[in-house]
mmCIF file of the N, C-alpha and C atoms, coordinates in Angstrom:
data_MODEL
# 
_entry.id   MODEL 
# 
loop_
_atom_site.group_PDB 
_atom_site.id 
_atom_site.type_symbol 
_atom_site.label_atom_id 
_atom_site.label_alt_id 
_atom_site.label_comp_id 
_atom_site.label_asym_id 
_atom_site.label_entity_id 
_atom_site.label_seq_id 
_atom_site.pdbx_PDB_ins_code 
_atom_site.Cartn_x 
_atom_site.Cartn_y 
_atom_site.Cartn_z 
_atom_site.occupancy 
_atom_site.B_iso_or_equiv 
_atom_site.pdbx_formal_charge 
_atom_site.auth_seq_id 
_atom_site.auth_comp_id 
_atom_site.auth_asym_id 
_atom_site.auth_atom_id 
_atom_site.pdbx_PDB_model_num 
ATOM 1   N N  . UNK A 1 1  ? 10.566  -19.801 14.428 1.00 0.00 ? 1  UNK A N  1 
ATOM 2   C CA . UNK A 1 1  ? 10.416  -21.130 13.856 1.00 0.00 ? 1  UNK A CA 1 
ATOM 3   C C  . UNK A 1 1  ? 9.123   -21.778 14.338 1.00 0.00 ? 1  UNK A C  1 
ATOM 4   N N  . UNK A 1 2  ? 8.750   -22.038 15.479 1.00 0.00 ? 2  UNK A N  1 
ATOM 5   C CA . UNK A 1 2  ? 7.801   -22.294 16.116 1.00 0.00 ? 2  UNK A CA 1 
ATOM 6   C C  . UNK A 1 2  ? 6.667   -21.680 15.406 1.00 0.00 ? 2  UNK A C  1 
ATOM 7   N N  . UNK A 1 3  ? 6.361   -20.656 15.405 1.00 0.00 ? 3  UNK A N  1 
ATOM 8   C CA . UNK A 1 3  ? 4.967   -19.901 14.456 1.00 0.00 ? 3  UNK A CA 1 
ATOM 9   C C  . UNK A 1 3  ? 4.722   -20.055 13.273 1.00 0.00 ? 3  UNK A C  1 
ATOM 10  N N  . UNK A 1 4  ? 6.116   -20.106 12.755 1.00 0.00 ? 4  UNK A N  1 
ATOM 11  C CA . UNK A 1 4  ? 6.288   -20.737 10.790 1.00 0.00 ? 4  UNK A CA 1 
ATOM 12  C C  . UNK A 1 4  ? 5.669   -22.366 11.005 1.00 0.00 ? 4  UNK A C  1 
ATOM 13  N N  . UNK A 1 5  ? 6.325   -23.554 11.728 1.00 0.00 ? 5  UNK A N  1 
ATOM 14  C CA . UNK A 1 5  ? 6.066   -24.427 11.797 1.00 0.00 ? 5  UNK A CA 1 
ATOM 15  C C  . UNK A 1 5  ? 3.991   -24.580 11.818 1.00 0.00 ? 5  UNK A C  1 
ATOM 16  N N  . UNK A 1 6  ? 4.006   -23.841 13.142 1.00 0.00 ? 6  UNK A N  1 
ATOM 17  C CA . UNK A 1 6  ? 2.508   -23.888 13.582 1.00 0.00 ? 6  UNK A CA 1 
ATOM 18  C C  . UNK A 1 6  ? 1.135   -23.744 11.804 1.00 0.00 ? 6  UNK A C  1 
ATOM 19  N N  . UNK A 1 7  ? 1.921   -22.603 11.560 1.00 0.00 ? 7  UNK A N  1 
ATOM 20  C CA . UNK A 1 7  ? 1.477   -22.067 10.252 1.00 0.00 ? 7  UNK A CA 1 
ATOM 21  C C  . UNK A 1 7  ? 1.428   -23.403 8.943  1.00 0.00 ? 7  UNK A C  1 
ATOM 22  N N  . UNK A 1 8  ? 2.464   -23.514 8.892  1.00 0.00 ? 8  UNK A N  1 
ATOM 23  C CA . UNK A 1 8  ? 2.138   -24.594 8.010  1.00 0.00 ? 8  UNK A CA 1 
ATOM 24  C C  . UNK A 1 8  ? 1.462   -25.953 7.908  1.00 0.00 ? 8  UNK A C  1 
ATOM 25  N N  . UNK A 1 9  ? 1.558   -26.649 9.682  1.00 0.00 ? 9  UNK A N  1 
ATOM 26  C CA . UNK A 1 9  ? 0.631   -27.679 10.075 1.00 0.00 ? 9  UNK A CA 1 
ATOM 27  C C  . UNK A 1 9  ? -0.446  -27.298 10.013 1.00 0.00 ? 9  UNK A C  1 
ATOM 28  N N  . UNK A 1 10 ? -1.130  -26.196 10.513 1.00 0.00 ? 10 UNK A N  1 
ATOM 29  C CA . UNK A 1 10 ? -2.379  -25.369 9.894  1.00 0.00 ? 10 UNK A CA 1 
ATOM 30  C C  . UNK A 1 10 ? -2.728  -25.864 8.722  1.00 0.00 ? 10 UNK A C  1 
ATOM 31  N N  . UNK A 1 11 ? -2.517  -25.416 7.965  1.00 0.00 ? 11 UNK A N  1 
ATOM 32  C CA . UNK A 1 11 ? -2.690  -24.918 6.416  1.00 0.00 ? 11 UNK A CA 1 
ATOM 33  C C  . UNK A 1 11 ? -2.548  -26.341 5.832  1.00 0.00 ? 11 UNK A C  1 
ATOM 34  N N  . UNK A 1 12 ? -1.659  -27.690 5.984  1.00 0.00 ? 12 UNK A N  1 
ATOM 35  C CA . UNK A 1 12 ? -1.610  -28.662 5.340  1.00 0.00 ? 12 UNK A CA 1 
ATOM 36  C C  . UNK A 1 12 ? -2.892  -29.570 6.216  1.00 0.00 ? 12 UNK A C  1 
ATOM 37  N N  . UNK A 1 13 ? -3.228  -29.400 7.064  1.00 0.00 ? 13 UNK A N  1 
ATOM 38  C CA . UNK A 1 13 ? -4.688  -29.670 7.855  1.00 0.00 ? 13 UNK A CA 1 
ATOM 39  C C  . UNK A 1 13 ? -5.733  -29.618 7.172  1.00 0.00 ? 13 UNK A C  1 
ATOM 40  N N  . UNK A 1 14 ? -5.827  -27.963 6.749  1.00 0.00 ? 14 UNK A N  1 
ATOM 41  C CA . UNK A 1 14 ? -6.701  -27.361 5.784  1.00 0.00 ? 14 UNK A CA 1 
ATOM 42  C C  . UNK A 1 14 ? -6.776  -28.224 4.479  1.00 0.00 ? 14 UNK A C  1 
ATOM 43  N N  . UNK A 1 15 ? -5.647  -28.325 4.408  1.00 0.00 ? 15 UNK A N  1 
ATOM 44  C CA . UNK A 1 15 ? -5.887  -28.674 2.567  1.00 0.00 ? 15 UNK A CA 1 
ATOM 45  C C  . UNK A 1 15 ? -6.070  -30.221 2.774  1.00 0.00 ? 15 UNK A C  1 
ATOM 46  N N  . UNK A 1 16 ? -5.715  -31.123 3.927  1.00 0.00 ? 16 UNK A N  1 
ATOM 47  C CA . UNK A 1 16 ? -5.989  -32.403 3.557  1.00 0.00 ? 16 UNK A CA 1 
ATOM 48  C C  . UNK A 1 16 ? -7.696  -32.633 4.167  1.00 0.00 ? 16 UNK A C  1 
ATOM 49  N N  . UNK A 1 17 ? -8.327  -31.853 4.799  1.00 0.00 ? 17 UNK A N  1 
ATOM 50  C CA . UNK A 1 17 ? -9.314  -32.323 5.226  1.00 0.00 ? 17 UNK A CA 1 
ATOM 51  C C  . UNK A 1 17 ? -10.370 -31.777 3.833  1.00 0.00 ? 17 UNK A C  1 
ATOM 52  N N  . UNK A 1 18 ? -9.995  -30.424 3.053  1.00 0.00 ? 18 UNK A N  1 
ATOM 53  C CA . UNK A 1 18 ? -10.744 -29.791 1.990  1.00 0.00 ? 18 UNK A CA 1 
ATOM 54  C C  . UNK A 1 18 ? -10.474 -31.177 0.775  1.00 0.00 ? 18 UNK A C  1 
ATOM 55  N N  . UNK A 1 19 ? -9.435  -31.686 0.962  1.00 0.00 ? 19 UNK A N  1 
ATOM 56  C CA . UNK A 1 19 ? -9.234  -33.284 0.069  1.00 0.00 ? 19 UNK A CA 1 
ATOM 57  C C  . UNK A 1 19 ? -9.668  -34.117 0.438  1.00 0.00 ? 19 UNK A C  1 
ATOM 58  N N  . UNK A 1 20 ? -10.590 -34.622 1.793  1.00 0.00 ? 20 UNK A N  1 
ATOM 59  C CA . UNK A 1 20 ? -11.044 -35.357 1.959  1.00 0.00 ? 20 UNK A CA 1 
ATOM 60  C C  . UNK A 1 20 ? -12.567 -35.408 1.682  1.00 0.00 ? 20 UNK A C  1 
ATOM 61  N N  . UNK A 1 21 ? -13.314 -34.216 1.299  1.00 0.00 ? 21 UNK A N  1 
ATOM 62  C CA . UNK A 1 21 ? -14.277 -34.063 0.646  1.00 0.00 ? 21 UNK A CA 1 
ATOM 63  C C  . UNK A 1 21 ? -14.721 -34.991 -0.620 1.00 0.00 ? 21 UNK A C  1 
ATOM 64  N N  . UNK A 1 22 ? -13.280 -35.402 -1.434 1.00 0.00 ? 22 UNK A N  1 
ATOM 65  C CA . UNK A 1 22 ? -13.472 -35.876 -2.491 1.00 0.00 ? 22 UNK A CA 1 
ATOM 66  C C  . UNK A 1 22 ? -12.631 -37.074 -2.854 1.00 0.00 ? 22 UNK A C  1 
ATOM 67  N N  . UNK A 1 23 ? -11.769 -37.323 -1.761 1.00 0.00 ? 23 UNK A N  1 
ATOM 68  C CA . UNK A 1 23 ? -10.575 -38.798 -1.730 1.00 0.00 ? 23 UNK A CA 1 
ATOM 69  C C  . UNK A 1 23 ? -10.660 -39.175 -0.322 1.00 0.00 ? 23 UNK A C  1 
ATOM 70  N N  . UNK A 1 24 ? -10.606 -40.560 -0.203 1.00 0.00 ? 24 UNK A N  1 
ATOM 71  C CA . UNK A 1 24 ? -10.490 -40.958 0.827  1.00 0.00 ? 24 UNK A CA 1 
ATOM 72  C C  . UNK A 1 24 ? -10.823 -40.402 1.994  1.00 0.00 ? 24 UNK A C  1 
ATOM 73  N N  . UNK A 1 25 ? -12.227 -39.701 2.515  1.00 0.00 ? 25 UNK A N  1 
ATOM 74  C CA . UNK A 1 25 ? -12.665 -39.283 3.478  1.00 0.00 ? 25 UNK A CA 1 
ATOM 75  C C  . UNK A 1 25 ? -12.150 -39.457 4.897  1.00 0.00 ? 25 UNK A C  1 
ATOM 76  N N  . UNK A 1 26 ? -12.241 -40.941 5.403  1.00 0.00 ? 26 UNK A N  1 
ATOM 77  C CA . UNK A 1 26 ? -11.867 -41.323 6.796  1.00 0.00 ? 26 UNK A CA 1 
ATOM 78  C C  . UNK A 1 26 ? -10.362 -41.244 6.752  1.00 0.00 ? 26 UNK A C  1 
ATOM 79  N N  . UNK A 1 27 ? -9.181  -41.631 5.596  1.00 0.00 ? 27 UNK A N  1 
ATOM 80  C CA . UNK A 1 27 ? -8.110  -41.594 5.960  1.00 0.00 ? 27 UNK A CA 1 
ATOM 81  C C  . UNK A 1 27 ? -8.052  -39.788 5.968  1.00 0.00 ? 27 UNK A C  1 
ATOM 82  N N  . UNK A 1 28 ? -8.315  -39.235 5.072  1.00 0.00 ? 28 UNK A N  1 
ATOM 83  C CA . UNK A 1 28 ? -7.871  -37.655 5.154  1.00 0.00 ? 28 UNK A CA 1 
ATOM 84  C C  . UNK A 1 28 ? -8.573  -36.881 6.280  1.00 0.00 ? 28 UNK A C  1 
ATOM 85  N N  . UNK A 1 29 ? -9.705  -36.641 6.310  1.00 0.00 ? 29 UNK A N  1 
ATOM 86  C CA . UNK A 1 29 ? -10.426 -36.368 7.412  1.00 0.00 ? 29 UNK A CA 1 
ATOM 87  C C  . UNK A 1 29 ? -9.592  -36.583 9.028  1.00 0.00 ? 29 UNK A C  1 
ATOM 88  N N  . UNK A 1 30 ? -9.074  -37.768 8.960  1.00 0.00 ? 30 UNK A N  1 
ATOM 89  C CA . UNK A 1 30 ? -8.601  -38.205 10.289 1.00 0.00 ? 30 UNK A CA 1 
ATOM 90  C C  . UNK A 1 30 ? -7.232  -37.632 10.014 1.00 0.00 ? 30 UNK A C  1 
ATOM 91  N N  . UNK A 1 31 ? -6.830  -37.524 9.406  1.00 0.00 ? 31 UNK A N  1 
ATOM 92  C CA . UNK A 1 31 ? -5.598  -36.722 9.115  1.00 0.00 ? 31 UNK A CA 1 
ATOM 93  C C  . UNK A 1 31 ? -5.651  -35.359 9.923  1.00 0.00 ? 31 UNK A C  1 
ATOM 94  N N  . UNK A 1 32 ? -6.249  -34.442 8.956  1.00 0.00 ? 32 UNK A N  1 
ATOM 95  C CA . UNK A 1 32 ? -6.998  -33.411 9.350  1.00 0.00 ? 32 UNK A CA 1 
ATOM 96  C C  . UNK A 1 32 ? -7.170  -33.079 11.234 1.00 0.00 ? 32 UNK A C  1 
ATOM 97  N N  . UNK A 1 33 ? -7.894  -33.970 11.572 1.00 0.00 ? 33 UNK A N  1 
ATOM 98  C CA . UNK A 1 33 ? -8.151  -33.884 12.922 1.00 0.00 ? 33 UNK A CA 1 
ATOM 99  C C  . UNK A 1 33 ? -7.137  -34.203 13.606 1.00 0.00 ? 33 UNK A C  1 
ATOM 100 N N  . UNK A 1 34 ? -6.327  -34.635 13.156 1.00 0.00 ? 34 UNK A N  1 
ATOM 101 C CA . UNK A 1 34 ? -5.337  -35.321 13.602 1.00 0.00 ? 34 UNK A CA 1 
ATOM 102 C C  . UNK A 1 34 ? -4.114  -34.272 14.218 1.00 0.00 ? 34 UNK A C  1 
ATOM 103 N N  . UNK A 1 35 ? -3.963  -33.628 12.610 1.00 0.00 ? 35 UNK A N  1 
ATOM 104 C CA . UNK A 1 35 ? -3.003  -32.239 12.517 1.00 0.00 ? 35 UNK A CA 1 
ATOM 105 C C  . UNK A 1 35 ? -3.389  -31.177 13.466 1.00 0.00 ? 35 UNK A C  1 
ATOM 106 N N  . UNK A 1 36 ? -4.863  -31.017 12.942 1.00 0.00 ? 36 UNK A N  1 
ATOM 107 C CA . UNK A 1 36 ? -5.285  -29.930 13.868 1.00 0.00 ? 36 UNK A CA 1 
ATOM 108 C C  . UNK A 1 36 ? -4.866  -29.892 15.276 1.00 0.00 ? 36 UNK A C  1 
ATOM 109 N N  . UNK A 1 37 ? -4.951  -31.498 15.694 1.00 0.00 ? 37 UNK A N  1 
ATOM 110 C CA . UNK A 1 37 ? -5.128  -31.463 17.563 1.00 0.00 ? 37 UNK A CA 1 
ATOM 111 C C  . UNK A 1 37 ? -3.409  -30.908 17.688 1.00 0.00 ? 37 UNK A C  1 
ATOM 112 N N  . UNK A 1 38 ? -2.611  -31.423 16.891 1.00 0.00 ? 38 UNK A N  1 
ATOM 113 C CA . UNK A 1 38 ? -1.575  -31.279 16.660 1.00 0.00 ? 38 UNK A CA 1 
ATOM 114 C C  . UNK A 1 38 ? -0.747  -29.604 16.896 1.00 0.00 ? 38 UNK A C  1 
ATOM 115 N N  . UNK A 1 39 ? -2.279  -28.709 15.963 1.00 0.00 ? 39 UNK A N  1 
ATOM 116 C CA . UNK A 1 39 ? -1.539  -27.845 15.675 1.00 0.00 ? 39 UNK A CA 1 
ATOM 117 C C  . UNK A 1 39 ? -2.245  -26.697 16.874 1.00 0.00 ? 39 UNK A C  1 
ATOM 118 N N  . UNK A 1 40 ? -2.694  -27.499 17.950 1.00 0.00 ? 40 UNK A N  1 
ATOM 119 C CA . UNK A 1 40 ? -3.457  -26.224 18.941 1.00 0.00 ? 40 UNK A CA 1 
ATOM 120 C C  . UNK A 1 40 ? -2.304  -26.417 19.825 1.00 0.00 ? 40 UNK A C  1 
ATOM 121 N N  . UNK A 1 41 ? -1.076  -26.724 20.007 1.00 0.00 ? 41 UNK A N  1 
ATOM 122 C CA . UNK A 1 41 ? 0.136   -26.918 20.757 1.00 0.00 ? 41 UNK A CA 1 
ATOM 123 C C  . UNK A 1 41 ? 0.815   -25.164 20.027 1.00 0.00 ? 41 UNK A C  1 
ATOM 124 N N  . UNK A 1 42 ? 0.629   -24.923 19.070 1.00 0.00 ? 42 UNK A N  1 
ATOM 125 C CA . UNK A 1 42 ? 1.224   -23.788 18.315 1.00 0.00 ? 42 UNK A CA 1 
ATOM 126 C C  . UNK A 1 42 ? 0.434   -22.873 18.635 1.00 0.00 ? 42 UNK A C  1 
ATOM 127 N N  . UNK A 1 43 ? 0.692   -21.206 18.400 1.00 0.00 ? 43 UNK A N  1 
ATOM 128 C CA . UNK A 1 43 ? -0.122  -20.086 18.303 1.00 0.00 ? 43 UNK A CA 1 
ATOM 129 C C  . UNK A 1 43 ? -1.004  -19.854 17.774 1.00 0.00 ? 43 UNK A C  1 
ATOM 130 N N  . UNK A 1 44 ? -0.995  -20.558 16.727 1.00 0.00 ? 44 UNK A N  1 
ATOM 131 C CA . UNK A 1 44 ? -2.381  -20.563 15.388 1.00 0.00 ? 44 UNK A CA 1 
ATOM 132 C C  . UNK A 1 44 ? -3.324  -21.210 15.885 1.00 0.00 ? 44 UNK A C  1 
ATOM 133 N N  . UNK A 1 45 ? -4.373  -20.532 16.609 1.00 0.00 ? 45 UNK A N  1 
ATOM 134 C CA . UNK A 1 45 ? -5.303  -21.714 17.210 1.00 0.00 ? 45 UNK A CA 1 
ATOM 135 C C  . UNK A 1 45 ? -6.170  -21.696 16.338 1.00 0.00 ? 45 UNK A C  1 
ATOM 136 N N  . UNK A 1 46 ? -6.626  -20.805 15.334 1.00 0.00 ? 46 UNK A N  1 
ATOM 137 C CA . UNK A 1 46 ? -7.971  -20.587 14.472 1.00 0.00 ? 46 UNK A CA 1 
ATOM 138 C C  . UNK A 1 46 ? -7.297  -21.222 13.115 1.00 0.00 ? 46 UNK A C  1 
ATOM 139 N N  . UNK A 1 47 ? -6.490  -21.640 12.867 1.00 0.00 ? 47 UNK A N  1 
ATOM 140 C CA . UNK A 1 47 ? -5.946  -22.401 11.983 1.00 0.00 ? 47 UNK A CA 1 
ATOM 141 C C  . UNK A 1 47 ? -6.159  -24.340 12.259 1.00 0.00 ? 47 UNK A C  1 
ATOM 142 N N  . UNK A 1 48 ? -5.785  -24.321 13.848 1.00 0.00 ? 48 UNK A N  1 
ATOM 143 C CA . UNK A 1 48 ? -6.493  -25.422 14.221 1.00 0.00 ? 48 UNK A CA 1 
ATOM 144 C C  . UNK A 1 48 ? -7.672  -25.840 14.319 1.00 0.00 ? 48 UNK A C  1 
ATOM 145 N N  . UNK A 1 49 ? -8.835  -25.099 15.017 1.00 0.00 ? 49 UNK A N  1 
ATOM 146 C CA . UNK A 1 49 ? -10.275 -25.255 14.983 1.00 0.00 ? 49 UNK A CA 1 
ATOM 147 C C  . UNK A 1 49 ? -10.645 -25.477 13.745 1.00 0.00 ? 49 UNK A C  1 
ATOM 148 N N  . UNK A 1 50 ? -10.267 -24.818 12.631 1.00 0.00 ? 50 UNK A N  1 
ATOM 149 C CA . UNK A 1 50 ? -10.565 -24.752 11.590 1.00 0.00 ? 50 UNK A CA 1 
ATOM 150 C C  . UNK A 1 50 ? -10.370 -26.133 10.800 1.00 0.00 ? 50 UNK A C  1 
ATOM 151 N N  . UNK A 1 51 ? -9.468  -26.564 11.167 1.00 0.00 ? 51 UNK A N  1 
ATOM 152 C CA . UNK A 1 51 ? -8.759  -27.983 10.524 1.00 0.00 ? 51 UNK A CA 1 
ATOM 153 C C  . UNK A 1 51 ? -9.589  -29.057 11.554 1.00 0.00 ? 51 UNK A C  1 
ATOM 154 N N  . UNK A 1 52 ? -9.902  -28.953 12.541 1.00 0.00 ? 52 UNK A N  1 
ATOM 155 C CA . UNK A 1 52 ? -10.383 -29.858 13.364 1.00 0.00 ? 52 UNK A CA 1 
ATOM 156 C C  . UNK A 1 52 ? -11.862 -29.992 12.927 1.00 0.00 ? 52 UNK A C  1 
ATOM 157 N N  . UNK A 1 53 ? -12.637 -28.591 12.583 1.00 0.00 ? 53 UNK A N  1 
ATOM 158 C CA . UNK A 1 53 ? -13.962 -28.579 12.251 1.00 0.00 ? 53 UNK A CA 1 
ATOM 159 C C  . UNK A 1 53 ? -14.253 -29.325 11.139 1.00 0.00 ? 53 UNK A C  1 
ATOM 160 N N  . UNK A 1 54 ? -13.258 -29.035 9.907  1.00 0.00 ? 54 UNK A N  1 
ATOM 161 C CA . UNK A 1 54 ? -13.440 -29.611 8.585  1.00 0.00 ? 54 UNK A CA 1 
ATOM 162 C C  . UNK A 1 54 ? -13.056 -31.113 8.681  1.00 0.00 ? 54 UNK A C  1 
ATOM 163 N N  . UNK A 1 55 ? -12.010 -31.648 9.310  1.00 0.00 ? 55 UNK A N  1 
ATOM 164 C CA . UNK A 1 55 ? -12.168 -33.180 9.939  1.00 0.00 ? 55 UNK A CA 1 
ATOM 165 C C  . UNK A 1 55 ? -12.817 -33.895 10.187 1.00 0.00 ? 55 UNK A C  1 
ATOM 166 N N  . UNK A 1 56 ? -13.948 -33.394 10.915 1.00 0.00 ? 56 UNK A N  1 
ATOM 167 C CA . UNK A 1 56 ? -14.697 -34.054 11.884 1.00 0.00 ? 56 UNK A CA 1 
ATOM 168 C C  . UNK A 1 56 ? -16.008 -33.619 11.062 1.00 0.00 ? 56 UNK A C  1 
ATOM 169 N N  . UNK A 1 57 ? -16.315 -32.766 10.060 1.00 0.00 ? 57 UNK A N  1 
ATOM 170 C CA . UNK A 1 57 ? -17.478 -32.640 9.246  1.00 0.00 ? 57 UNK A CA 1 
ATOM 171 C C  . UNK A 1 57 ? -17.121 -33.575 7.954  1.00 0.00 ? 57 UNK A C  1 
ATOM 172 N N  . UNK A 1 58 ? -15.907 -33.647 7.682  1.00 0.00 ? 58 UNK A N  1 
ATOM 173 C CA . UNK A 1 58 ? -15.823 -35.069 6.809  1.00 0.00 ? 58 UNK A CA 1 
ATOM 174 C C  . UNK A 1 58 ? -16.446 -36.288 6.823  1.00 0.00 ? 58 UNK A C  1 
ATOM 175 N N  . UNK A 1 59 ? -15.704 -36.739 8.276  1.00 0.00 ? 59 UNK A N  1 
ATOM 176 C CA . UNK A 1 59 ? -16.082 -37.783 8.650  1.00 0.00 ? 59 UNK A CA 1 
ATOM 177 C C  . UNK A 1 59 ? -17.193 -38.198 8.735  1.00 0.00 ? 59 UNK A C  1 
ATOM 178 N N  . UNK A 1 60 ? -17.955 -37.510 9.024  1.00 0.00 ? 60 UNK A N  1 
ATOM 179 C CA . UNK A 1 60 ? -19.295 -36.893 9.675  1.00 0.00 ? 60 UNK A CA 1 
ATOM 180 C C  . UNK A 1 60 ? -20.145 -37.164 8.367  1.00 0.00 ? 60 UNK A C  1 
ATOM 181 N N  . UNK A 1 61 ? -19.754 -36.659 7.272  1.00 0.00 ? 61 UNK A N  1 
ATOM 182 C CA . UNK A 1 61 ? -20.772 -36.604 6.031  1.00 0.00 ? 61 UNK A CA 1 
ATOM 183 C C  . UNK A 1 61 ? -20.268 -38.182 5.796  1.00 0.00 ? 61 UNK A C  1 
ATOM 184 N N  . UNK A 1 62 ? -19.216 -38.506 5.818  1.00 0.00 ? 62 UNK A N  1 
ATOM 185 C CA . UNK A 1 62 ? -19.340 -40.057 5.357  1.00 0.00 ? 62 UNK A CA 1 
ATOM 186 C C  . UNK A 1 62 ? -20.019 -40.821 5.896  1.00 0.00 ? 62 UNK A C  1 
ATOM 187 N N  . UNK A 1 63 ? -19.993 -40.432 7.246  1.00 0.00 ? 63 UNK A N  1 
ATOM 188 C CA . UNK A 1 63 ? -20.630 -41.846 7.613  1.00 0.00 ? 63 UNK A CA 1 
ATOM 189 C C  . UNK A 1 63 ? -22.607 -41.619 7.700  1.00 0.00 ? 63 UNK A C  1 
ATOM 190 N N  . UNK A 1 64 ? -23.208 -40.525 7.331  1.00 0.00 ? 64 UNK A N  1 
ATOM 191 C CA . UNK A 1 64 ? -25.106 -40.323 7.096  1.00 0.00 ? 64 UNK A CA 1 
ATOM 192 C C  . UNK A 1 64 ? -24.990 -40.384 5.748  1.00 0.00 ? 64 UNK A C  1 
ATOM 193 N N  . UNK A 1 65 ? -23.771 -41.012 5.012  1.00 0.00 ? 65 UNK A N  1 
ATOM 194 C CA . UNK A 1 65 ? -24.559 -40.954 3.494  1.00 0.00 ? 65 UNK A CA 1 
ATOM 195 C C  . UNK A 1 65 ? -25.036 -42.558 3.158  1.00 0.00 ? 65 UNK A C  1 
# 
């Protein structure tokens, strides 16, 4: 259960920070980073970095445009 769980906070990380590209940046983005920090408590750590990177490059493009 624990690894299924990990897996899916992953992956909904993924998809809200790849949505924050194009909706609501700072709320999704922070989401994103949010989940991620969330999801380095689980086994999936490259599922986290991954969600943490795309977070924080959201944010990141919003705020130099």
């Amino acid at each position: 259960m624990k690894t299924s769980l990990g897996i899916w906070i992953g992956w909904l990380a993924i998809i809200l920070a790849v949505a924050g590209f194009f909706y609501a940046p700072y709320w999704l983005g922070g989401a994103a980073l949010v989940l991620g920090l969330i999801c380095l408590a689980y086994p999936q750590k490259v599922l986290a970095w991954i969600s943490i990177m795309l977070g924080v490059i959201v944010i990141l493009l919003t705020m130099f445009q």
